[in-house]
Structures are given as C-alpha cells and as structure tokens.
N, C-alpha and C positions, 0 to 999 in steps of 0.2 A: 103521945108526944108528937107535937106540929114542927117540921122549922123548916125553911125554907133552906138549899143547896146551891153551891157554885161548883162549876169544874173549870178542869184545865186538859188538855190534850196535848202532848207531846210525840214528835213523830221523832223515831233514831233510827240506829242502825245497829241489829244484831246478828250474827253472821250471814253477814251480806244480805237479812232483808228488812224492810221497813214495818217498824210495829209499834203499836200503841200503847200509853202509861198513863194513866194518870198522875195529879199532884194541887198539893191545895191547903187548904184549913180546918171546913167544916168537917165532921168526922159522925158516926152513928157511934156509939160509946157501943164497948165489948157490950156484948150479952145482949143486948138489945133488942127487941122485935116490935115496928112500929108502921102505922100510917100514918103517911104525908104525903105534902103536897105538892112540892115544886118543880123540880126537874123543867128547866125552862128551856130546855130542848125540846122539850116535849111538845109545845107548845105548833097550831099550824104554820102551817109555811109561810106564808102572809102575816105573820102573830097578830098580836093585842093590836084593835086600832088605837087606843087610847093610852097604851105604852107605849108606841108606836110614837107617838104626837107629840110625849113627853119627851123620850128621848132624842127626836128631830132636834126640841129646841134648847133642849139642854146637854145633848154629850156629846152625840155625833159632828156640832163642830170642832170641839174641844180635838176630836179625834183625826178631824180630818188639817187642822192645822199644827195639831203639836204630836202625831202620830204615824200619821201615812206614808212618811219619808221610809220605817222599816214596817210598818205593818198595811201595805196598800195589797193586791192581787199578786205582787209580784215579789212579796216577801223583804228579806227575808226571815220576818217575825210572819205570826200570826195572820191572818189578811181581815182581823177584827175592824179594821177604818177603811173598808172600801167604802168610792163612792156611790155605789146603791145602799141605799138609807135600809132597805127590810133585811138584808144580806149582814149589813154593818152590827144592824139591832140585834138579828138574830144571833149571830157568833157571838156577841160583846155581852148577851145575858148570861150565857155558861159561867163569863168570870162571876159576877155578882153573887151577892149573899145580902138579901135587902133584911135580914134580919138584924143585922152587924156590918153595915154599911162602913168604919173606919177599920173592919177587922177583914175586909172582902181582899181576894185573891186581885181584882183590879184597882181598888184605891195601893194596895201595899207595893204591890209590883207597879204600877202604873206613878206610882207618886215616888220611886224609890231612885231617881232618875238612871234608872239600867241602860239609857241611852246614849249617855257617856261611856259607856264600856264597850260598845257593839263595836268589832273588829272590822277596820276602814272607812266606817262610818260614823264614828262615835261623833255625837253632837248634843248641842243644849237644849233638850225639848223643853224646857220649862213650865214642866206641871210636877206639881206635888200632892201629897196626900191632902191637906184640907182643899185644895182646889178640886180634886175628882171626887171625894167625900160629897162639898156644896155639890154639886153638877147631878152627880148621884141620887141624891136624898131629894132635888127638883124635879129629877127625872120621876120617882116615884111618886110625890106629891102629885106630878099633873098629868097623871095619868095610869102609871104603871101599879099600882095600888089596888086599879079594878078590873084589872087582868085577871081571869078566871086561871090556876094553877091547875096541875092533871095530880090523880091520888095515886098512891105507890104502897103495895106490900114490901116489908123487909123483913127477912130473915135474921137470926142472930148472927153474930160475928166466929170466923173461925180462924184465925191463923194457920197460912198457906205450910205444910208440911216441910219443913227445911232439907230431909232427906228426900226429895222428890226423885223418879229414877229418870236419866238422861235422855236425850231424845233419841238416841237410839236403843233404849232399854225397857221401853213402854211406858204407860202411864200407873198414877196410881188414884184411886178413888175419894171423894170426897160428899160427905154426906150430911145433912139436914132433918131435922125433924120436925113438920112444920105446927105441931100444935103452942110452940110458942107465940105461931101468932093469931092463933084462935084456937077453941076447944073442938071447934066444925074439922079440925084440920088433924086428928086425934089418928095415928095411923095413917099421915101421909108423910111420906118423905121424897124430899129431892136430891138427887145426885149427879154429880158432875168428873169426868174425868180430866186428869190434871199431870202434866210430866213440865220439866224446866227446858226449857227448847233450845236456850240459851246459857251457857256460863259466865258470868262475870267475868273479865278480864278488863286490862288497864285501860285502856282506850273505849270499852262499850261496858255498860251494866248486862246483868243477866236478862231469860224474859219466862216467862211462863207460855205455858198452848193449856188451855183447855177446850175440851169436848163433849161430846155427846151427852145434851143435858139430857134427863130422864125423871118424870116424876111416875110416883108409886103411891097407889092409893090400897094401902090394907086394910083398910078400916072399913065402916060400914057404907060408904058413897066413893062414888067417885070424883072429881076435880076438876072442873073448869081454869083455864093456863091461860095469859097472854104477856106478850112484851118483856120477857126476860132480859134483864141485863145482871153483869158484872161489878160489884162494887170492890174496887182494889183501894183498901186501906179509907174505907166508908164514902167515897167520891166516887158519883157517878162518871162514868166515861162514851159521852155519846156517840162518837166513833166508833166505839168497837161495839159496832149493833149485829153482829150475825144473828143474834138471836132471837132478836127484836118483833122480827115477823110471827112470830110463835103465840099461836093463837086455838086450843088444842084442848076437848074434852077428854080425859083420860079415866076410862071406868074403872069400877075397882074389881082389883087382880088376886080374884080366892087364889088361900092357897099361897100366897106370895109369901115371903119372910125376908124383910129387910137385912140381915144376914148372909143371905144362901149369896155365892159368889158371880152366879149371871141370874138376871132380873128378866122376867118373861113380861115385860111393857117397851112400849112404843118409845125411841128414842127422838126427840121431838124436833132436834135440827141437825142435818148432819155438817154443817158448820163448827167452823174451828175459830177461837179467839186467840189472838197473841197479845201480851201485857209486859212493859217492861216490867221488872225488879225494881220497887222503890225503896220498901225501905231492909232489903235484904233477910233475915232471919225473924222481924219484927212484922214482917208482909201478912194483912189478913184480907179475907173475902165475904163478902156479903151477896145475896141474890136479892137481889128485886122482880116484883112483877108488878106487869101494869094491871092487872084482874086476877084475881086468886079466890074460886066461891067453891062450895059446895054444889056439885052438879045434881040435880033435879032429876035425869035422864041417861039410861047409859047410851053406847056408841052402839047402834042398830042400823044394819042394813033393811033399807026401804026395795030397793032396786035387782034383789038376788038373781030374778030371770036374766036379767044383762051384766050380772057380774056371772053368772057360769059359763056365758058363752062368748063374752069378750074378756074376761081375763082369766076364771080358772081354766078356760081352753088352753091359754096360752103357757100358762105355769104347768098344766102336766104336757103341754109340748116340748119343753124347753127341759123336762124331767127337774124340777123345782124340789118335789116330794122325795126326790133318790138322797137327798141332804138334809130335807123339810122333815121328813116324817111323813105318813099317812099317805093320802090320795087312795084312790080304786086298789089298787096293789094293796094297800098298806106298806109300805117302804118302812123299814126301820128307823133311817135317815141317819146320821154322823153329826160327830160334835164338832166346835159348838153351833152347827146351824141349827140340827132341833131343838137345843136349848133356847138359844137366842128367839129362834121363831119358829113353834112348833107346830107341823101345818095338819094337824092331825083334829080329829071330831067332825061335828057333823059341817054340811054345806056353810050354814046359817052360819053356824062358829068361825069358820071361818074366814066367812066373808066380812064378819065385824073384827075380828082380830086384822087382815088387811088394812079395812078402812081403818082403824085406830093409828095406821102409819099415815093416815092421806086427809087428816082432817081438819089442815091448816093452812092458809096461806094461797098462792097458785098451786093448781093441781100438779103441777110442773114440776116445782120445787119444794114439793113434798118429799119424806123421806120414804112413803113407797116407790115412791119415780126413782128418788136419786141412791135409794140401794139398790135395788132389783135391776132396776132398767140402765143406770151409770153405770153403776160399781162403785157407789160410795161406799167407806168406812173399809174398805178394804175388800168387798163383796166381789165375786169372780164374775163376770163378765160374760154372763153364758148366754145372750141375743147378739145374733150376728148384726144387728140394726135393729135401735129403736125405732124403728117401724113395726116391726114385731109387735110393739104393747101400743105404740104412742100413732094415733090421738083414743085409742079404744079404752086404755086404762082410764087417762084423765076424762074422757067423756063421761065415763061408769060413776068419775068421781065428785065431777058438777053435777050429775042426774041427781046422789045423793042429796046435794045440798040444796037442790031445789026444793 
C-alpha cells in the first residue's frame, strides 16, 4: 500500500513547557504495516527544483497575498507564507495530501476562512477551497509530480495505553513485533518507553514523553535501523525528530527473550519525545523508519589495540566494572547496571557490546558518550571531566568507521 501524507504541527503549552502534537486527515488504518513514500519533509533542504517552480507560480503568491498578514515569520499562525520561496515550499508541503487534493489538511483549513475568527485580527482572506484546490492541483501538474518521494517502513498501529503511569511514577513499555512487515524481520522487536507527562485539564490537553527506543533482534540476524520517527494517530510529525538521527546496526542478541523485563541491547537514542494528547483514550502510535534491512554483518570491533588503551583503561579507572560486572577482578557488579550493560567476557566482547552503543550519528552524541560520559538516562556521573574519555573515546569511535 503507496499513499502519499500531510502533517500538521502544533506547538502548546503543558505544564509550563512547549511540546509537539500532531493533527490532520490521512491516517494508516489499525493493523497495518506498509511501505511508502511521501513524508515531504523528508525531502532536501533546497527541495524538488521542479516542484519548486510549480509552486513559485502557482501558490506561493496565493500565500503571500491572502496569507501572510497571520502566517509571515512573525506569526502568529504558522510562518508557511514567508517571503523566501524554498522556506515557504518547504513548510507548505507537510499540509498537502496530493493524493486527495479537496480532502488535504491545506485546501480544508486554508479554504475554510479561519481568518475571520483570528483574535484582533480577524479579517477577509478571500480564499476558498476550490481556489487553493485549482492552485494546488497546478502546482502538481507543473512540476511537483516529478519530485522524487523518500520510502518509509511502518509498523502496525497500537493504541497508546490509557492507564499510562504519571510523570512522577515512571514509564511503562510499549512493544512491536516486526515481522509484520516482512518475514526477514521474524524475531525482531522494537520497543519504546512511554509515561503521560502531562494531565489534561481545562485550559491545556494532556501530553505523552516517550523514550529510549530499543530494537531487539532474536532471531537469526541482526537489523540494520535509520530515521525513526513517531506516528501519533497515523501522521507524521516532523518536529518531533529526536530520533531522526538514528542510524544503527544492531546484532542479534542470543539468549534475549522479548519477555524478560531489562533487555541486554543498545538503547539507540537517549532523547526524549513530548506529544500532545489528541485524541484522548482513542490516541494510537505507529513507528516509522527511514531503513529497516536485514544486516549482512554483525557489530565487530576492527581497532581493539586502541580501544584497550584509550577506553577500557579508562573504564577500570573510573571502577566501571564495581557496577558493570567483570573486568581483571571479576567484580560481581549490582543491579540494574550489570543487567542493563554487563561488562563481563572476553576483551573482543566487549569491545563490540561498547561499540553497539556508538554506532550512529556524531560520535558525540552517541549514547555511549551521552550515558557513560553525561549521565544520560539517569546514569551517575562518575568522571570528574569529560576530558577523562573525550576526544579518546570518540576518536576510537571514528577509527572504527573508517
């Protein structure tokens, strides 16, 4: 199943901070698992020149004479009609749905005149739906039609758990199985942590936080990962990209059991997403990825001589292993740090169980950097300076990828 998607982004306010929702039309139907193609965010920063050219001459004045007064840089709508033309393009393709062009998020809203309602400024934009429809449907004709789209793995639909526990009460787990979307994917599952951050009350909707994606591969391979995102209620929301950067072979983990209550795999971003509540008790979620294969190769250290003496030095300096498990002593280690990450077997091992956290993205902002050497995720803070590890660890970890 192909279709092309619009979004929308909404920015509020939930106890006192700004977070992201989406809202819209096009939906992935319950149960679903599918590739396609659109997501026109996705698309490069410069986009399409030939939708580009289209939309010059067919929307963007539309937008800059009967739009700009609430949606120019300076709000306070959307700033979809500024005057730079790629800025303008870009933003203004989220609304779009060229498959259902009279049923898209911009003809409905855009032709619905909401402009008359805007508090202080209400005024007569005079545009309607058959006028941004024609405008629309030109725009694609002359050009936008041969715009190259990016592809997208989806996962089935789950409806977000209604008893979520409060943000001061921890999260609770949410899980996947991904051979819905292929049989290569037989024994892999993805999982995401998920608490309501937010309570609805009269004046703000609720919101969600989720966390620490995780994919687990039980099966007989392991899984190539990129470009994760969030689908709240089957709409993309390209704002809330923490995850986005996420680009990550993850070998398979004998021995795993999707069951057992800590997962001994690499947690892939240690970013957090915040989502408004849209449609309350009805709320479901979908993952996307931008690459989802079957890995070829597992995660093997190439560079061991310069991982023992520029980072396992530093980990039994820092007594890593008295939590970890293992090292020369054999340390017994304490829960849940040996669970989570058990630093126990031989060199080799684990110098690839390491890398398995460092194999994405800047070396930087990896999540071996940012547990070990931050204290992300709640991790205790036991380098007096990163100087300690940094630039020796990320060096070890570009050497790799060379």
């Amino acid at each position: 199943m192909i279709r092309r998607f619009f979004n929308r982004a909404h920015l509020a306010a939930a106890s006192g901070l700004l977070v992201l929702s989406a809202n819209g039309f096009a939906q992935v139907a319950p149960g679903a698992s599918v590739l396609f193609n659109n997501l026109a965010i996705e698309r490069p920063e410069a986009g399409c020149t030939t939708g580009l050219a289209g939309f010059r001459e067919h929307v963007h004045p539309i937008l800059r004479a009967n739009c700009s007064r609430c949606h120019d840089s300076q709000g306070p709508g959307a700033p979809h009609s500024v005057a730079d033309l790629t800025e303008s393009y870009k933003r203004t393709l989220v609304y779009q749905n060229f498959n259902n062009v009279p049923g898209s998020f911009f003809v409905k809203k855009g032709g619905n005149m909401h402009c008359l309602t805007v508090p202080d400024i209400g005024f007569n934009c005079e545009t309607d739906e058959a006028m941004l429809a024609t405008a629309v449907n030109a725009w694609w004709n002359a050009g936008e039609k041969t715009c190259a789209p990016a592809g997208r793995f989806f996962t089935a639909v789950q409806q977000i758990p209604v008893d979520l526990p409060s943000r001061a009460a921890g999260f609770t787990k949410m899980r996947w199985h991904l051979r819905s979307i292929g049989s290569q994917f037989d024994g892999v599952w993805f999982e995401i942590e998920v608490q309501r951050f937010a309570e609805r009350t009269e004046d703000h909707p609720g919101a969600y936080l989720f966390r620490r994606p995780r994919l687990i591969a039980t099966g007989r391979t392991g899984v190539r990962v990129s470009s994760i995102r969030l689908l709240l209620n089957g709409l993309n929301t390209p704002q809330a990209s923490s995850f986005v950067p996420v680009n990550a072979t993850v070998s398979r983990a004998a021995g795993e059991n999707p069951q057992d209550p800590v997962w001994k795999t690499p947690v892939l971003s240690t970013k957090s997403i915040i989502l408004i509540e849209d449609k309350g008790a009805a709320d479901t979620i979908a993952i996307a990825f931008g690459d989802l294969a079957a890995a070829t190769t597992a995660v093997s250290c190439k560079k061991l001589p310069q991982w023992q003496s520029d980072v396992l030095s530093v980990a039994e300096a820092r007594s890593c292993f008295s939590c970890h498990a293992g090292g020369s002593s054999e340390e017994p280690g304490i829960s849940p740090a040996r669970d989570r990450f058990p630093m126990t077997g031989t060199a080799d091992e684990l110098c690839q169980r390491m890398l398995s956290y460092a194999v994405q993205g800047n070396p930087t902002d990896t999540p071996l950097i940012e547990i070990a050497v931050k204290g992300a995720l709640s991790h205790p803070v036991v380098f007096t300076s990163p100087g300690e590890a940094l630039p020796a660890w990320t060096n070890w970890i570009r050497s790799e990828r060379e």
